[in-house]
C-alpha positions as CSV (number, residue, x, y, z in Angstrom):
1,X,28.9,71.0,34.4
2,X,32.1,70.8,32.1
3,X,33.0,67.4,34.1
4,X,29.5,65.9,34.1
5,X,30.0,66.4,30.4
6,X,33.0,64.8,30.4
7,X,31.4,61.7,31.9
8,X,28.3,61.2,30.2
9,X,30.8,61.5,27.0
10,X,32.7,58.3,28.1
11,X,29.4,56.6,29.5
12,X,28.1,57.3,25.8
13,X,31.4,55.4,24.6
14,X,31.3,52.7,26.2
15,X,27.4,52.6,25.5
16,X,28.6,52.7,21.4
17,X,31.7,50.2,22.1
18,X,29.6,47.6,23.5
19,X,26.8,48.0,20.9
20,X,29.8,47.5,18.4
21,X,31.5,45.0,19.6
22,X,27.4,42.8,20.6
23,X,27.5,43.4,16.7
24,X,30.4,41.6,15.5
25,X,30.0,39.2,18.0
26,X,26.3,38.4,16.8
27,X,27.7,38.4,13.1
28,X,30.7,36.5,13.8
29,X,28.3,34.2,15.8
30,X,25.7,34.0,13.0
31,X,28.8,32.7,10.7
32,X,30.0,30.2,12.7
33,X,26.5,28.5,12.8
34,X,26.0,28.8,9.3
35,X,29.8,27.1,9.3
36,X,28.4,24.5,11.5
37,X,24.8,24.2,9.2
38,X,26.8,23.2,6.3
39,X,29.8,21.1,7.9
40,X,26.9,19.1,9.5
41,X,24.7,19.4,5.8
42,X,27.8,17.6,4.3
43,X,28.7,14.9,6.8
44,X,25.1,14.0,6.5
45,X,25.4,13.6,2.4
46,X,28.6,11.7,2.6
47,X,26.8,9.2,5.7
48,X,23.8,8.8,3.5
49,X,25.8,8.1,0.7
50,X,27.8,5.5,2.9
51,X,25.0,4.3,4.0
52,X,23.3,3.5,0.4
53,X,26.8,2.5,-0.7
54,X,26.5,-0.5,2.1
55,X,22.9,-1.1,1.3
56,X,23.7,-1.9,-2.1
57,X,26.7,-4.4,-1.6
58,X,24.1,-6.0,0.9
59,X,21.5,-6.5,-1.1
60,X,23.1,-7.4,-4.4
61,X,24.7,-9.9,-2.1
62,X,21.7,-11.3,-0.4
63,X,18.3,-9.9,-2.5
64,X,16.4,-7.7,-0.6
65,X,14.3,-10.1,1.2
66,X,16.8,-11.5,3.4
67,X,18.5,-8.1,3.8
68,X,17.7,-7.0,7.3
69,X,18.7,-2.7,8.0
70,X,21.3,-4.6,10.3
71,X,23.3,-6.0,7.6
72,X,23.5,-2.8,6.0
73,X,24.2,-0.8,9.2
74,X,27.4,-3.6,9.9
75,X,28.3,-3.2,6.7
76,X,28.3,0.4,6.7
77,X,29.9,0.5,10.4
78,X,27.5,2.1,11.8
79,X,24.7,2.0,14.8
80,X,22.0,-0.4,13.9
81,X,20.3,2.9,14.8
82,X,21.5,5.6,12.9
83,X,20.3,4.0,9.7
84,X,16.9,5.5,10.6
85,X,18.1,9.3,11.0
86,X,18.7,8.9,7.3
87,X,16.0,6.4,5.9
88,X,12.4,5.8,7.4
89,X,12.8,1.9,6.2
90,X,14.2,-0.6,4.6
91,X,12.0,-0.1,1.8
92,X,12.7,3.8,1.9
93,X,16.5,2.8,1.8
94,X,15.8,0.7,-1.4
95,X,13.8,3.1,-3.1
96,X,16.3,5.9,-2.9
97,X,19.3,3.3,-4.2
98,X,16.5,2.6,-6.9
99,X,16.8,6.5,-7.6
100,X,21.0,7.2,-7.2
101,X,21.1,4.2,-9.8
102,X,18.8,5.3,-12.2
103,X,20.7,8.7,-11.6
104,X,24.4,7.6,-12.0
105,X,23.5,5.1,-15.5
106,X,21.7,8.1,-17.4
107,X,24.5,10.2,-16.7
108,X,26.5,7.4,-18.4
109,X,24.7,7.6,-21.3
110,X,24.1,11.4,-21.7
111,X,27.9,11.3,-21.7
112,X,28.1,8.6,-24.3
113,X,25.4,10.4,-26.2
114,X,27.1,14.0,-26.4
115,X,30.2,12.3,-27.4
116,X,28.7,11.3,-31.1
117,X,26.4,14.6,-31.4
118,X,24.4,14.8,-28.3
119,X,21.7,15.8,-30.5
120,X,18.3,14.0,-31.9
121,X,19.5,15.4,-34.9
122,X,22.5,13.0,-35.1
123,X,22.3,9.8,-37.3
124,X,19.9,7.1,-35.4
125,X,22.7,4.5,-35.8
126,X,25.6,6.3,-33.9
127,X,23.1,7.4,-31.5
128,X,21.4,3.4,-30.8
129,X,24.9,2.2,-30.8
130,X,26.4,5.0,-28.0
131,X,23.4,4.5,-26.0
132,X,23.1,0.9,-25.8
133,X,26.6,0.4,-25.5
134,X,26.5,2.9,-22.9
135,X,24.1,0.8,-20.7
136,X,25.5,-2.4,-21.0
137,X,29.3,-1.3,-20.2
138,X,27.6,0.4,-17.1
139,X,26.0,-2.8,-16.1
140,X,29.2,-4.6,-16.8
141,X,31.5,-2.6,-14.5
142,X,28.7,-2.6,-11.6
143,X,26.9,-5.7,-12.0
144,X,25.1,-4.8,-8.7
145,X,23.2,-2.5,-10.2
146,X,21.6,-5.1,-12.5
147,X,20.7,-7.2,-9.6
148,X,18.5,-4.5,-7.9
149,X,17.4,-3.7,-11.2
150,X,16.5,-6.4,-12.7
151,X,16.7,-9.5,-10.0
152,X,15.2,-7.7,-6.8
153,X,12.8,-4.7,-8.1
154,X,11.2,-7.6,-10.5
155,X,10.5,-10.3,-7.7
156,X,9.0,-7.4,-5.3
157,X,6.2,-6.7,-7.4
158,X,4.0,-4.3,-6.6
159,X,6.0,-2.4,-4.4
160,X,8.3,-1.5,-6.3
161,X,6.6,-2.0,-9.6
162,X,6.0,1.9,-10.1
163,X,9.0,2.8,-9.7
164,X,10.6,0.6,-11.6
165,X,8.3,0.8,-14.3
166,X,9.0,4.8,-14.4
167,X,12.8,4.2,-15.0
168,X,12.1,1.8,-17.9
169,X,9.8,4.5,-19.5
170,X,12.1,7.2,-19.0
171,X,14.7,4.9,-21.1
172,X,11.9,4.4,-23.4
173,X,11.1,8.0,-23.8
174,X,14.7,8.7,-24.7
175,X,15.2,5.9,-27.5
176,X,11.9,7.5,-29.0
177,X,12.9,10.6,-29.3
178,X,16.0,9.6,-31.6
179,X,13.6,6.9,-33.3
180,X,10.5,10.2,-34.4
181,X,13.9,12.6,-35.1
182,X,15.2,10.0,-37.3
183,X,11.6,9.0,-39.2
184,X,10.8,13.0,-39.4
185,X,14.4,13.0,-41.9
186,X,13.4,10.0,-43.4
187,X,16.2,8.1,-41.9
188,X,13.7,5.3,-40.9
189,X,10.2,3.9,-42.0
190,X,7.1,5.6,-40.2
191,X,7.0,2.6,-38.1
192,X,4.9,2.8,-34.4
193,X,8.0,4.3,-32.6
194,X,7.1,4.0,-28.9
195,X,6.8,0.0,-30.2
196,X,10.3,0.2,-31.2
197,X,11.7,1.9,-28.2
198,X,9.8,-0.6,-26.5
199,X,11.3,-3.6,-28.2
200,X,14.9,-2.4,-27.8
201,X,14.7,-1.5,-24.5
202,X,13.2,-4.8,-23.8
203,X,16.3,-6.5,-25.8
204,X,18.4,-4.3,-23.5
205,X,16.6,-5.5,-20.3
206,X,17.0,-9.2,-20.7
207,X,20.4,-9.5,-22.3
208,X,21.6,-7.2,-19.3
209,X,20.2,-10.1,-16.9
210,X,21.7,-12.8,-18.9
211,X,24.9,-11.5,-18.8
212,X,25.4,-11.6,-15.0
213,X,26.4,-14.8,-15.5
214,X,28.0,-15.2,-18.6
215,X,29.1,-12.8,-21.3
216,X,28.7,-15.2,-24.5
217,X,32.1,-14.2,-25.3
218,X,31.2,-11.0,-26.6
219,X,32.0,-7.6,-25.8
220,X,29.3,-4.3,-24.8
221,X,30.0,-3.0,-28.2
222,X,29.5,-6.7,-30.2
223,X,25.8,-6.6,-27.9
224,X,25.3,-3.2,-28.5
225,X,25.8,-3.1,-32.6
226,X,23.8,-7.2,-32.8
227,X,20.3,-5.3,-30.8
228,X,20.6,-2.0,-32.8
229,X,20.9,-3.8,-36.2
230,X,17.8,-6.1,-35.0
231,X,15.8,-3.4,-34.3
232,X,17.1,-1.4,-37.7
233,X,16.7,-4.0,-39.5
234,X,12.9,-3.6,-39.0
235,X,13.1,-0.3,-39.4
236,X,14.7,0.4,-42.3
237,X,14.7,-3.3,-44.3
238,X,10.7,-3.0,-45.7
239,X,12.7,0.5,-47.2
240,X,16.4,-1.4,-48.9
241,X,15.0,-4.7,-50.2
242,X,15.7,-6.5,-46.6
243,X,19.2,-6.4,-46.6
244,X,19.6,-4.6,-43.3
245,X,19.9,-1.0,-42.2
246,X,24.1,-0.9,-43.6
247,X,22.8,-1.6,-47.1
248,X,22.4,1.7,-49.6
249,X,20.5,0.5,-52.3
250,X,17.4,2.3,-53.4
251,X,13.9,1.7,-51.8
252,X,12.1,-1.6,-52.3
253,X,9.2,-0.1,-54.1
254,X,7.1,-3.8,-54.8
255,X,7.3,-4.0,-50.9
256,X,5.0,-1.0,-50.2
257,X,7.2,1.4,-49.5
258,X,7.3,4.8,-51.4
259,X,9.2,8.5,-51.3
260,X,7.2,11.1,-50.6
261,X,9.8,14.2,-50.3
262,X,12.3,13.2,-47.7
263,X,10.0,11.1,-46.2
264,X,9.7,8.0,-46.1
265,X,6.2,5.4,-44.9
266,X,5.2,2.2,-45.5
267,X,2.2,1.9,-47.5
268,X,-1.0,-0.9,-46.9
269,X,-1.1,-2.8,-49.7
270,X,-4.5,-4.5,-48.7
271,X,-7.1,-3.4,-50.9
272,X,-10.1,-2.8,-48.3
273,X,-7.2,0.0,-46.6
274,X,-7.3,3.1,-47.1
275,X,-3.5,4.5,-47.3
276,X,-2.6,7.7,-45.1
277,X,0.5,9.4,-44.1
278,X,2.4,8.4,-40.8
């Protein structure tokens, strides 16, 4: 009895070694994959971004029309192929550059932006100014971007009009937030400021496209300070006697424009209006 004891003790062992040893072996098996999940995860981030890399030099080069997905996949170096593990189509492949772009230029400016304040709260001048120069040195130093932007996203219409369309109002959204931060201080006159973010984004927009091909001898900042004094100027002139949003003179009050608190509107002087608060 004492020796079948004996063995069923080192049967039982061996039965607790193995189930050990299947254990570490699963774990250390389980590891490795999850290894292999995110060596492969990042390979496939860096091809994609290759691949979106190429597609931009391509098309900025050519215009998406005559941009076939095997100019991109030479360019690239890769399988004419491969380009469809990663994007369903051509048009796919230009949407999502459409997106990194968008991405990479409000970055930019969020940058510029918390380097004077980061805050609605800062003055609306020092704000205009970081983000508009902000945009146009982006477009300067990647003038690619302004072709899919502004060449190729234009002339394909509808199919890329949404998009498009979303990362203007986005822009807009952001230049009205500073404009209603800076009219709720008083800063500026209770103008219609989604028109205003409108207008300088649209002064943004075409002096971007005009300077892919020359620069007027001016420099991002010079641009930058020229469309934010336009658009101050209408802002803030009907409220200093039109000399511009730098002057500091009182309030034009024989234009229409009174002090309520720290407030400031512009009053209808017509005589059939009746006058309200902005």
């Amino acid at each position: 009895m004492a020796a079948r004891s004996v063995v069923l003790d080192m049967v039982e062992d061996v039965h607790r070694h193995r189930r050990a040893t299947a254990g570490v072996g699963a774990k250390v098996s389980r590891a490795s994959a999850r290894r292999r999940r995110a060596v492969s995860d990042e390979d496939k981030s860096q091809r994609r971004d290759e691949i979106l890399a190429a597609a931009k030099i391509v098309f900025a080069h050519k215009g998406f029309h005559a941009t076939t997905v095997a100019d991109i996949a030479k360019q690239a170096g890769l399988a004419y192929g491969l380009i469809y593990w990663y994007f369903d189509s051509k048009d796919d492949l230009f949407h999502a550059l459409m997106a990194g772009e968008e991405e990479a230029l409000r970055a930019h400016v969020a940058a510029e932006l918390a380097r004077v304040g980061g805050s609605t709260e800062a003055p609306l001048r020092a704000l205009l100014q970081a983000a508009v120069q902000a945009t146009f040195e982006f477009f300067e130093t990647d003038k690619a971007t302004v072709k899919l932007l502004f060449r190729d996203a234009y002339a394909l219409g509808g199919r890329f009009e949404e998009h498009l369309g979303g990362i203007y109002e986005r822009f807009i959204d952001d230049i009205e937030a500073v404009v209603v931060a800076a009219q709720r201080r008083g800063e500026v006159v209770e103008a219609p400021s989604r028109m205003a973010a409108y207008t300088l984004a649209a002064l943004v927009g075409q002096l971007a496209h005009r300077r892919l091909n020359t620069d007027d001898n001016v420099t991002a900042a010079q641009v930058a300070d020229f469309v934010v004094s336009l658009v101050l100027d209408g802002l803030q002139s009907a409220c200093t006697g039109g000399r511009g949003p730098r002057w500091s003179g009182r309030p034009n009050l024989s234009k229409g424009c009174q002090i309520h608190g720290e407030r400031v509107r512009i009053r209808d002087t017509r005589p059939d209006h009746v006058d309200r608060d902005g």
